[in-house]
C-alpha positions in Angstrom: 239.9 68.6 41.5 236.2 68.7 41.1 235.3 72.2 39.9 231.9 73.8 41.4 230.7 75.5 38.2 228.0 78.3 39.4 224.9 79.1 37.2 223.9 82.5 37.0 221.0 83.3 34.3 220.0 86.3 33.1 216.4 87.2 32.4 216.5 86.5 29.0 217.4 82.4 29.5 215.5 82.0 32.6 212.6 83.2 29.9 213.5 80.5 27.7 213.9 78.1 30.3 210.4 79.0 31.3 209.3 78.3 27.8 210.9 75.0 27.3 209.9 73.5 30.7 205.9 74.7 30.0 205.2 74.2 26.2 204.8 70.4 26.9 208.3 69.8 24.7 209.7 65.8 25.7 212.3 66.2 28.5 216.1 67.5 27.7 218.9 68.3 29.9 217.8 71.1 30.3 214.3 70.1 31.6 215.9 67.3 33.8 218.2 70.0 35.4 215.7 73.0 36.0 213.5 70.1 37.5 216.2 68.5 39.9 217.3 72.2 41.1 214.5 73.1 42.5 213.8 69.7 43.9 217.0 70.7 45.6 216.5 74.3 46.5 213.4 72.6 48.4 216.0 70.2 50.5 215.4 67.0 48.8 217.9 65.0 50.0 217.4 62.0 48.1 217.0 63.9 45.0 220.5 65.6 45.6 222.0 62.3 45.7 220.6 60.6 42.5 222.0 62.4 39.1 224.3 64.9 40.3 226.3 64.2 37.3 223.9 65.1 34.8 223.6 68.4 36.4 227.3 68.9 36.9 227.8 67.9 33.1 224.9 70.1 32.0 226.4 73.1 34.2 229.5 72.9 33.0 228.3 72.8 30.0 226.4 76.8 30.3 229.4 78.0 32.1 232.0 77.0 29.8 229.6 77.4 26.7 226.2 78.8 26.9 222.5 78.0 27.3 222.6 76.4 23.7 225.6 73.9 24.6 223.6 73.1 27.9 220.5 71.9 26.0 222.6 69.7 23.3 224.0 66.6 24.5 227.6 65.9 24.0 229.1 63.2 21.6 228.8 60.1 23.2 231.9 58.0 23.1 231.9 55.1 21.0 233.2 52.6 18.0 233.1 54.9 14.6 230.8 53.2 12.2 232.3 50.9 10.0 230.5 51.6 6.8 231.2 55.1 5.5 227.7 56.4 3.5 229.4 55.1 0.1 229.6 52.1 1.3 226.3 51.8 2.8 224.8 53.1 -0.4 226.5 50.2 -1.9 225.0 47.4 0.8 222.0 49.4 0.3 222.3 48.6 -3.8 223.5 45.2 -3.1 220.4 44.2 -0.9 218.0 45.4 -3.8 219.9 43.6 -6.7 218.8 39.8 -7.7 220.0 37.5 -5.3 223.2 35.5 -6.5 222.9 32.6 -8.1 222.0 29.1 -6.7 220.7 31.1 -3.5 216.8 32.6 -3.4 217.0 35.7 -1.5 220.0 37.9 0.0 220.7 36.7 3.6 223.1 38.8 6.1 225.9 36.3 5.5 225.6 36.8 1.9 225.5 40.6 2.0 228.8 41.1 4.8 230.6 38.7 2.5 229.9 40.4 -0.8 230.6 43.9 1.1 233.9 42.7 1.7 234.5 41.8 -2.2 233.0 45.5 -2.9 234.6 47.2 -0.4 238.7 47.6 1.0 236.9 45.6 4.7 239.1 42.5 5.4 235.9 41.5 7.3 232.4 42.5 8.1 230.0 41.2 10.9 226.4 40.3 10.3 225.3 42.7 12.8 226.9 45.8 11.3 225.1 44.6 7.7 221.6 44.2 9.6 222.2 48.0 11.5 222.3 49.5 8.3 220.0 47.5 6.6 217.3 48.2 9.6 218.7 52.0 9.5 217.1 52.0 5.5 213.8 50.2 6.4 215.3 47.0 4.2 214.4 43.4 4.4 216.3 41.8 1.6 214.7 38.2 2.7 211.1 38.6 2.5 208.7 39.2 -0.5 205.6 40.2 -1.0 203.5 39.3 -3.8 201.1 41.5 -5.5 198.7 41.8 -8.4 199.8 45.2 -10.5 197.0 46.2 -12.8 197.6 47.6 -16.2 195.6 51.3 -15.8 194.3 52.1 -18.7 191.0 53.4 -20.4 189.4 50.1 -19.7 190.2 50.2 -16.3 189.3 54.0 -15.4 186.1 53.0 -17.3 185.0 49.7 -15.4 186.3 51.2 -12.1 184.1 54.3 -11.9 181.2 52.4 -13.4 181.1 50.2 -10.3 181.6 52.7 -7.7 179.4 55.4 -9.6 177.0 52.2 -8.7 177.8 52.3 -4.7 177.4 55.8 -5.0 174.0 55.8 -6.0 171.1 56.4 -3.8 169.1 53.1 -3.0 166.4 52.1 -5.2 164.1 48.9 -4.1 162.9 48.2 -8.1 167.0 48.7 -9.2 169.1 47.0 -6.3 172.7 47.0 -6.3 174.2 43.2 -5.9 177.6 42.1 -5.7 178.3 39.0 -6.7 181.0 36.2 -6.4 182.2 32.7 -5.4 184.8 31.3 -3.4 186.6 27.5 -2.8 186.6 26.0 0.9 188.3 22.8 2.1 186.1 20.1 4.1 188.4 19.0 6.8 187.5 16.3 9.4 189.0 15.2 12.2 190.9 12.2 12.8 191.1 12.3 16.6 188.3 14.1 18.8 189.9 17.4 20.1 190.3 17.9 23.8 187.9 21.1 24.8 189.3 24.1 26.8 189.5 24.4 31.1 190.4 26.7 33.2 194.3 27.2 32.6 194.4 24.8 29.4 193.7 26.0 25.8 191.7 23.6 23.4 193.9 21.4 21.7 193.3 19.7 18.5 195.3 17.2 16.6 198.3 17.9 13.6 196.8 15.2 11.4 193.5 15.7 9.7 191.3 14.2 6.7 190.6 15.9 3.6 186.9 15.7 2.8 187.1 17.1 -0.9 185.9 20.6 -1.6 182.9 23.0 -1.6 182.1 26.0 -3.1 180.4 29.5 -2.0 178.3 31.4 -4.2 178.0 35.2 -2.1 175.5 37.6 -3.0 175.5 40.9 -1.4 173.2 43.8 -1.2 174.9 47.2 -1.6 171.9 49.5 -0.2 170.7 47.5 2.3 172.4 44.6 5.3 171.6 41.7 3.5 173.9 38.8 2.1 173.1 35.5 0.7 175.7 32.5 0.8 174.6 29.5 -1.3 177.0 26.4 -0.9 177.3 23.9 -3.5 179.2 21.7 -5.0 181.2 23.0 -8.1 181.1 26.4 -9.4 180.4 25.6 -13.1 178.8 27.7 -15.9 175.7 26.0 -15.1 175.7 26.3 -11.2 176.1 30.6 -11.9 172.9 30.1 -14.4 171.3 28.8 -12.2 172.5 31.5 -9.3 171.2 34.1 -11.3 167.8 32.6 -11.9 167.6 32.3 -8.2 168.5 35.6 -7.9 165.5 37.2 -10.1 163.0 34.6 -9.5 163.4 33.7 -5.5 166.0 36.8 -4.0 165.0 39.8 -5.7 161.1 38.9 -6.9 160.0 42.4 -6.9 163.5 43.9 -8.7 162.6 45.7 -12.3 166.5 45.4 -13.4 168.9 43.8 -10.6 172.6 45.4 -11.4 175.1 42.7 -10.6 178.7 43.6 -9.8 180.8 40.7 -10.7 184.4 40.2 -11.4 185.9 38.5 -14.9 185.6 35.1 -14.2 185.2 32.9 -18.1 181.7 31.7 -16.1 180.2 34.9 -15.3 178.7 35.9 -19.0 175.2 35.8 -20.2 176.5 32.7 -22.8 176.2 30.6 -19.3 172.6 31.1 -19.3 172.1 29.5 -22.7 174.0 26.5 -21.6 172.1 25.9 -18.8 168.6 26.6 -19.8 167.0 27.1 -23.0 166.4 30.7 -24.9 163.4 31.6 -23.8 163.9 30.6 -20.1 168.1 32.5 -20.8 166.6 35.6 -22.2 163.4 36.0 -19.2 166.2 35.8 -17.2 168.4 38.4 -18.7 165.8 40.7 -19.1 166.1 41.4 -15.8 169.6 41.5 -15.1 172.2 44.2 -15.5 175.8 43.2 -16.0 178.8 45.2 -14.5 182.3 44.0 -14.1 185.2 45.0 -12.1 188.8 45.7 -14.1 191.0 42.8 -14.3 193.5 42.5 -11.3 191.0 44.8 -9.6 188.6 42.4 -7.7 188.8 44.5 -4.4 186.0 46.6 -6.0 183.6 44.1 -5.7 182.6 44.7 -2.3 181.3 40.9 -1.7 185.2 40.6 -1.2 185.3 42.2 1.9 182.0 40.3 3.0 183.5 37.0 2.1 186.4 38.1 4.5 184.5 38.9 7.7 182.4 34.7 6.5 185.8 33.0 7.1 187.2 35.0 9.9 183.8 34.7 11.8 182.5 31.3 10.8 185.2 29.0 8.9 187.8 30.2 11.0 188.1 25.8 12.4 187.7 22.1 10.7 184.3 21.3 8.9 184.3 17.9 7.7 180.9 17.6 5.4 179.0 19.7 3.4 175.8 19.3 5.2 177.6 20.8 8.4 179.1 24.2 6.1 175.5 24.5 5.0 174.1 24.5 8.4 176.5 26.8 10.1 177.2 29.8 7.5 172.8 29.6 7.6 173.1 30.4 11.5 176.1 33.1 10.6 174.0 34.5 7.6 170.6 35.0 9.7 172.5 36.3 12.4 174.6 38.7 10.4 171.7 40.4 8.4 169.4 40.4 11.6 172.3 42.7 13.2 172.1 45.4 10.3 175.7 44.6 9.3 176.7 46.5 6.4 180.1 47.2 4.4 180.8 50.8 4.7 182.4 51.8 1.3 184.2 55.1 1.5 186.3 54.9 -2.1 184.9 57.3 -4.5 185.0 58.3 -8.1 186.5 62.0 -7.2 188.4 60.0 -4.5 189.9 57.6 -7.3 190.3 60.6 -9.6 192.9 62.2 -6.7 194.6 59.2 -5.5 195.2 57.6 -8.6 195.1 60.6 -11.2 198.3 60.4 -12.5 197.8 56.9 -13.8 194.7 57.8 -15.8 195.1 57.7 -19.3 195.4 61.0 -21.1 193.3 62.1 -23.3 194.7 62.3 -27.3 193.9 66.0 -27.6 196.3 66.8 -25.0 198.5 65.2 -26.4 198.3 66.7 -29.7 198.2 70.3 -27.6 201.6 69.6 -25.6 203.3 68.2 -28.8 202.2 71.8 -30.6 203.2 73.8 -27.5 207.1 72.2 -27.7 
């Protein structure tokens, strides 16, 4: 017998009705029913035909309950999970433990069949261990490798040296220059690619010639949109001497003391300078130049990094065979990009680095000695 449950509300919950249905709150029972009621108080007829048994279930729900149990949904029917939240903390365990051995990684096959050595389940589906895995945001099969510095006084040092540097207002006679180099691969073709129509991307060929390498020596300005990309050969001792005399003598003529940010490469010392060029010539140089170096593992605080990112993303994003042609086109990418005004907007700060990263600064030996006095 179907049972005609009838709604009556008192002031109070047609209040909180009211509330719900305007405070912009995503769409309950509740919402669904007070809408469909008075689409059905109006006449609609083909609104009083679809979901009638959401509104009977969420009346019978008030009648028999009250306006709380009409605004909850009821248990949905359905297979009891299999893992109980022991076990799950044990797949959980399992998926973060070093991979058996003989096998690189954890796969879902693995983890159902350890779960049933672990656990009283005579058997255990792969889609129950992913479930649970996805429910705990794991991934037992990929990696991700990363470079984790050793913060220490050094570090703290180095690091607000260089961006105590970016901070600093601009100053023609002192400029700001980031410094550093970077590999690319000179690949040719071996068939001629077919260019794009109209319904049909370009399509290139799977087999290519290696051409040998190049290198990139970037500068970039830190106060002003300007960049500098010198392509040669090797990146030697000699070939950074001879960087940095370009750099005071031809770049920066007018510069009193150029400040280069560079990172910790063996090549990137004033020793290079004596190798290439003789001690008068090494020391003229030096005179000029001002030396300041990132913390090791810590290269994204050179901000030429980010610069050499937007090169191969914009410009060596394809296949250049010869070094003539990588010389040409990173000249048009290079004029074009400082005619534009583009600059690297650097927002990390020294007090920025002091709250992020505060607990990993080294603490000074007189607190020490005071906490070791206080217990």
């Amino acid at each position: 017998m179907n049972v005609r449950y009838r709604v009556e509300l008192s002031q109070t919950e047609r209040d909180q009705l009211t509330t719900l249905l305007s405070g912009g709150k995503p769409q309950t029972s509740a919402d669904f029913v007070g809408g469909r009621c008075r689409r059905q108080r109006r006449g609609d007829r083909e609104e009083r035909r679809r979901g009638g048994s959401t509104v009977y279930r969420t009346k019978r729900r008030f009648v028999l309950g009250n306006l709380e149990a009409a605004l909850s949904e009821e248990p949905r029917p359905g297979a009891h999970r299999k893992l109980t939240g022991k076990e799950e903390a044990i797949l959980v365990a399992t998926a973060c433990s070093k991979a058996p051995a003989g096998r690189a990684r954890w796969t879902l096959e693995l983890l159902a069949g350890e779960m049933v050595k672990l656990t009283e389940h005579a058997k255990l589906s792969r889609e129950t261990v992913r479930r649970r895995l996805a429910e705990n945001d794991l991934k037992p099969w990929r990696k991700d490798m990363w470079c984790i510095p050793q913060v220490d006084a050094e570090y703290v040092a180095r690091m607000e040296d260089v961006l105590d540097l970016y901070a600093e207002e601009p100053n023609p006679k002192r400029p700001v220059v980031c410094f550093d180099e970077s590999p690319t691969q000179l690949i040719g073709e071996i068939r001629q690619p077919i260019p794009a129509a109209p319904g049909q991307l370009e399509r290139y060929d799977c087999e290519y010639r290696r051409n040998g390498t190049a290198n990139l020596f970037v500068f970039l300005d830190v106060h002003r949109p300007w960049r500098k990309v010198k392509v040669t050969q090797r990146r030697s001792a000699e070939d950074y001497a001879h960087c940095m005399r370009e750099l005071v003598d031809v770049l920066c003529p007018d510069a009193d003391c150029i400040r280069v940010v560079q990172d910790n490469l063996s090549t990137h010392s004033a020793g290079a300078l004596y190798r290439a060029f003789p001690p008068a010539e090494a020391r003229r140089i030096l005179r000029r130049l001002e030396f300041h170096y990132t913390p090791k593992h810590a290269s994204w605080l050179n901000m030429v990094e980010i610069e050499i990112g937007v090169l191969r993303s914009q410009c060596l994003d394809r296949r250049i065979d010869t070094r003539q042609q990588l010389a040409s086109e990173i000249a048009v990418w290079e004029r074009q990009r400082n005619a534009s005004g583009a600059r690297i907007k650097w927002m990390f700060t020294t007090n920025k680095a002091r709250v992020k990263i505060g607990r990993a600064y080294p603490q000074p030996a007189s607190l020490h000695k005071g906490q070791a006095k206080e217990s």
